[in-house]
PASEBA-1860 file (N, C-alpha, C; in nm, 3 decimals):
! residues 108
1> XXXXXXXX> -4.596/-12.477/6.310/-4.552/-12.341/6.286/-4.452/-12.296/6.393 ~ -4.478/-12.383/6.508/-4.335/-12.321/6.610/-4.218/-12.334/6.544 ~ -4.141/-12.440/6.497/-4.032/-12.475/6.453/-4.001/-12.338/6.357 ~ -4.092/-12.305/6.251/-4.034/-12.247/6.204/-4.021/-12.070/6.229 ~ -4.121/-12.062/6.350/-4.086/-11.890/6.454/-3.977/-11.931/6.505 ~ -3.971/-12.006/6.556/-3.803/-12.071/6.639/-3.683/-12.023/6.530 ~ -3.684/-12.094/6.427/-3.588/-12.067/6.339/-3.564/-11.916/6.313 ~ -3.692/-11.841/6.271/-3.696/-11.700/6.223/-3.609/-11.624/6.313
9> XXXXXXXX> -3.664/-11.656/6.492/-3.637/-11.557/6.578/-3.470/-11.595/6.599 ~ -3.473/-11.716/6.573/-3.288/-11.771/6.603/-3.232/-11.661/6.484 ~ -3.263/-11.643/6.343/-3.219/-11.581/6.252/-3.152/-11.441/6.287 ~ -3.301/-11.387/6.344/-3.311/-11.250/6.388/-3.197/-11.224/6.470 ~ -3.185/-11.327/6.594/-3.092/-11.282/6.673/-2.946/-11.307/6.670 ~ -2.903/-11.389/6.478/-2.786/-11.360/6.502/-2.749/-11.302/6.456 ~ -2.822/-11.227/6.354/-2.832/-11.112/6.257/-2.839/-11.003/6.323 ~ -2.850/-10.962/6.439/-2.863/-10.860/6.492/-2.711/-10.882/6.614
17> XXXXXXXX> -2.671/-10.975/6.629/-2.544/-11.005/6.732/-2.406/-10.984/6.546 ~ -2.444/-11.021/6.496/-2.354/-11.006/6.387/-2.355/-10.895/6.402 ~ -2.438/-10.795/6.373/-2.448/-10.654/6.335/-2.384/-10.545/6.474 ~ -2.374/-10.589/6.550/-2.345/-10.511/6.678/-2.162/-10.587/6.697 ~ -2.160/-10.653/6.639/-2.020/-10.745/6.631/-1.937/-10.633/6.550 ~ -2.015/-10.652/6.414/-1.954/-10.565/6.314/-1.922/-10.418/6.383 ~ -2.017/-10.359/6.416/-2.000/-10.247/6.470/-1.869/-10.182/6.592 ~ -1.868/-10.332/6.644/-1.781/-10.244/6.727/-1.646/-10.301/6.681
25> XXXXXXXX> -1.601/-10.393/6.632/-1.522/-10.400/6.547/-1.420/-10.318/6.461 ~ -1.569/-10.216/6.396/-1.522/-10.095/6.298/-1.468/-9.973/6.385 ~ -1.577/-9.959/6.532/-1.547/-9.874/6.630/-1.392/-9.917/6.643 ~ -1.344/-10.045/6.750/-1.237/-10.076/6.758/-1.136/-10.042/6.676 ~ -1.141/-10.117/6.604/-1.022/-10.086/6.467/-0.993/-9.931/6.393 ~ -1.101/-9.844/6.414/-1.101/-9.716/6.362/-1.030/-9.684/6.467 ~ -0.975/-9.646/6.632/-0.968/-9.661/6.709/-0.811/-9.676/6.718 ~ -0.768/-9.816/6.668/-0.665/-9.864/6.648/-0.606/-9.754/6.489
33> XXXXXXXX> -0.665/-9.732/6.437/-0.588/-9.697/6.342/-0.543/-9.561/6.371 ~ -0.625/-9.479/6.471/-0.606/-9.297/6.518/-0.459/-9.327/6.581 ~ -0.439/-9.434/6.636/-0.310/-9.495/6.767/-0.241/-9.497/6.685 ~ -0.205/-9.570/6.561/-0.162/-9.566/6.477/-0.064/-9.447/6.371 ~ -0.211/-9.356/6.320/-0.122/-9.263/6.269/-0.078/-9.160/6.389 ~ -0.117/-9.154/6.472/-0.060/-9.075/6.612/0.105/-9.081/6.632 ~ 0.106/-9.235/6.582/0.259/-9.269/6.625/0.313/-9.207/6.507 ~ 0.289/-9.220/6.379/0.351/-9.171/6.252/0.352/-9.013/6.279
41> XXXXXXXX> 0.206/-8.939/6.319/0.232/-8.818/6.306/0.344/-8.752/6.469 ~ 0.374/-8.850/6.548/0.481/-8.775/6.681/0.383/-8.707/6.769 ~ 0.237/-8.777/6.800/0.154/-8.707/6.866/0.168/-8.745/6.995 ~ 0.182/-8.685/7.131/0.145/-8.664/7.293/0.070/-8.767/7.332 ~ 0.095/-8.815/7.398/-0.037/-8.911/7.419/-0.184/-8.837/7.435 ~ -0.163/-8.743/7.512/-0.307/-8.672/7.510/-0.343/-8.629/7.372 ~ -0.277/-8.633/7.282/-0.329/-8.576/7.150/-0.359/-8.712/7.054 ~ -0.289/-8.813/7.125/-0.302/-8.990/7.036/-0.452/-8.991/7.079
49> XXXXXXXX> -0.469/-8.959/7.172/-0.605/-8.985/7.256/-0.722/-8.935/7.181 ~ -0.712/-8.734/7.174/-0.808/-8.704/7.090/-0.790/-8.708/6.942 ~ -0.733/-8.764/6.870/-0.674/-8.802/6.737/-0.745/-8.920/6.750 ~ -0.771/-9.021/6.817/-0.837/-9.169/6.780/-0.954/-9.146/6.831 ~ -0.982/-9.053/6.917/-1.191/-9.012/6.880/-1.176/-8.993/6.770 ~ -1.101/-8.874/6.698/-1.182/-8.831/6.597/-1.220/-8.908/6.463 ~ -1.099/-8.987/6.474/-1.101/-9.093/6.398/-1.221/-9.184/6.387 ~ -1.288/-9.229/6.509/-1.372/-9.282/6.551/-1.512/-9.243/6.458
57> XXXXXXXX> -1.515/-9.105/6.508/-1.637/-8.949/6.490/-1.643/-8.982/6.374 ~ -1.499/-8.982/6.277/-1.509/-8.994/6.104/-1.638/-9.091/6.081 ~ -1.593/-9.202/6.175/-1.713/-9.309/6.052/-1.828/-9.289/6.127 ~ -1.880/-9.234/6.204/-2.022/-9.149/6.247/-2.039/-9.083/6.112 ~ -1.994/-9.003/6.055/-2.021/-8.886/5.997/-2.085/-8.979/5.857 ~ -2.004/-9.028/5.820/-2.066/-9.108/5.664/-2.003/-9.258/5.688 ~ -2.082/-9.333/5.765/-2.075/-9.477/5.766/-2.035/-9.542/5.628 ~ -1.828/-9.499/5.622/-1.828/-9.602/5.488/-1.642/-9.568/5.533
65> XXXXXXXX> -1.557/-9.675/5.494/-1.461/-9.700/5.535/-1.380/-9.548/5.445 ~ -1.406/-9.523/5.351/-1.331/-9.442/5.269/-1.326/-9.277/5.316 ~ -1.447/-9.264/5.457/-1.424/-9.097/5.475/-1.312/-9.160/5.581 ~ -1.285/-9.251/5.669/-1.175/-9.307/5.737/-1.081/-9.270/5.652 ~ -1.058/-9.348/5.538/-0.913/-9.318/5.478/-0.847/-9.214/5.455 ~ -0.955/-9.166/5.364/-0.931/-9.001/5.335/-0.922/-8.911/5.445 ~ -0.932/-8.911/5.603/-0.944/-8.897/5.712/-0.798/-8.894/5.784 ~ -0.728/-9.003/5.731/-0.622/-9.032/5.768/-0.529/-8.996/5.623
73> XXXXXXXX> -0.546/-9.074/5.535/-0.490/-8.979/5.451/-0.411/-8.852/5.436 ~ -0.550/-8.738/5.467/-0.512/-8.645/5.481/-0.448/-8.546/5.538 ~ -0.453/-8.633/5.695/-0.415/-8.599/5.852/-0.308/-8.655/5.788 ~ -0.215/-8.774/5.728/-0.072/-8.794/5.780/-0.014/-8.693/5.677 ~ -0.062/-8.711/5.539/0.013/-8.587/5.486/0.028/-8.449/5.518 ~ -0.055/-8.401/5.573/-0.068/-8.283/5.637/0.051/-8.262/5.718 ~ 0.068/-8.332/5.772/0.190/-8.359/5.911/0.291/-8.391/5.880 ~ 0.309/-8.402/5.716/0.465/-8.428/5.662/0.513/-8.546/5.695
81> XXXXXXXX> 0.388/-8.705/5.690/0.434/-8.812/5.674/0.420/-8.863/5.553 ~ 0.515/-8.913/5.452/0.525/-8.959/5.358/0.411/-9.113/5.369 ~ 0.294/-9.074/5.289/0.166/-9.198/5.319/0.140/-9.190/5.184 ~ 0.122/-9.342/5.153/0.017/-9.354/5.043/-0.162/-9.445/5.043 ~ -0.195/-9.370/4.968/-0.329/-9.491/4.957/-0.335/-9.619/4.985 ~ -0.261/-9.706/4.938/-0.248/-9.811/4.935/-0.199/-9.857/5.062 ~ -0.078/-9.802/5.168/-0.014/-9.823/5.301/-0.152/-9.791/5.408 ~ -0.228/-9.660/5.395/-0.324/-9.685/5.483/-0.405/-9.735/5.446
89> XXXXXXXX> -0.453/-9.830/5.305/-0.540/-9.908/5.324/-0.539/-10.076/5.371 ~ -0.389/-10.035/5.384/-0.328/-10.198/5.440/-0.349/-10.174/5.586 ~ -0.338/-10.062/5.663/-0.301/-10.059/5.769/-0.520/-10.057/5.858 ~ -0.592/-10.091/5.741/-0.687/-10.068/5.782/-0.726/-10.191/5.762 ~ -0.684/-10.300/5.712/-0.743/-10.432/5.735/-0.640/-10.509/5.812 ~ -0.520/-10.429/5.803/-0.425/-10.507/5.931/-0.518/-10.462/6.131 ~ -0.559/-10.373/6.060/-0.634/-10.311/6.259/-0.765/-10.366/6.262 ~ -0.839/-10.444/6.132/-0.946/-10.495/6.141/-0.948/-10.570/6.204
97> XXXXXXXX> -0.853/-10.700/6.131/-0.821/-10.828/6.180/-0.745/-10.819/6.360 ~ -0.690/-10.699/6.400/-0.620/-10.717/6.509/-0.775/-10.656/6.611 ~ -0.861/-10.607/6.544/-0.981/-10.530/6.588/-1.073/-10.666/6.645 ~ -1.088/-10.744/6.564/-1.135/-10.819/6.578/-1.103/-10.962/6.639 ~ -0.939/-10.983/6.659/-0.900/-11.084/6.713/-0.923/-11.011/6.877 ~ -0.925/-10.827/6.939/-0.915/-10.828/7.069/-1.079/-10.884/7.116 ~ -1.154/-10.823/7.041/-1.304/-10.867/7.098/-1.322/-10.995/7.103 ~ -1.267/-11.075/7.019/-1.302/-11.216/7.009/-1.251/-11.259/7.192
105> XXXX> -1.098/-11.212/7.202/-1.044/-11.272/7.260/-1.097/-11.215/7.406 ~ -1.147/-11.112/7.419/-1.232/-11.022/7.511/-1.395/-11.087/7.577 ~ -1.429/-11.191/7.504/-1.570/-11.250/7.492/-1.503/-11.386/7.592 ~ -1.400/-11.426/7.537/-1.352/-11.553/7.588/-1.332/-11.549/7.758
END
């Protein structure tokens, strides 16, 4: 029966290192994307700054990529940047993948 608590607890713990991976990942990249429309909307750096908390805050609020979008979405049109659905939803798996290549490369 050891072998197979061994296995379980190996399970557990990469299932739980996955999950904290994922997480900051989404943190990161949500993060990256506030930097992002900051630059589109002509924001201060001090305002890029609190513009990518809030961004952040968004996926606190309802853990799901789409209050992000609509988040940003709404913020670039607001600000009289010509955005569509489809451009920030590119620009949200382009900051994933760059989200996730800094941590990787951050571990190393």
């Amino acid at each position: 029966m050891t072998t197979f608590d061994d296995r379980e607890r190996a399970f557990e713990a990469k299932f739980a290192r996955d999950e904290e991976m994922l997480f900051r990942v989404v943190a990161r990249r949500n993060k990256l994307l506030g930097q992002w429309a900051a630059r589109l909307m002509k924001l201060t750096p001090e305002e890029t700054d609190a513009y990518s908390k809030a961004v952040v805050q968004a996926e606190f609020e309802e853990a799901h990529d789409e209050d992000v979008i609509r988040k940003l979405l709404g913020d670039l049109t607001g600000a009289g940047v010509e955005m569509d659905d489809a451009t920030v939803r590119k620009a949200v798996a382009d900051q994933t993948v760059e989200a996730r290549r800094q941590l990787i490369e951050a571990q190393s």
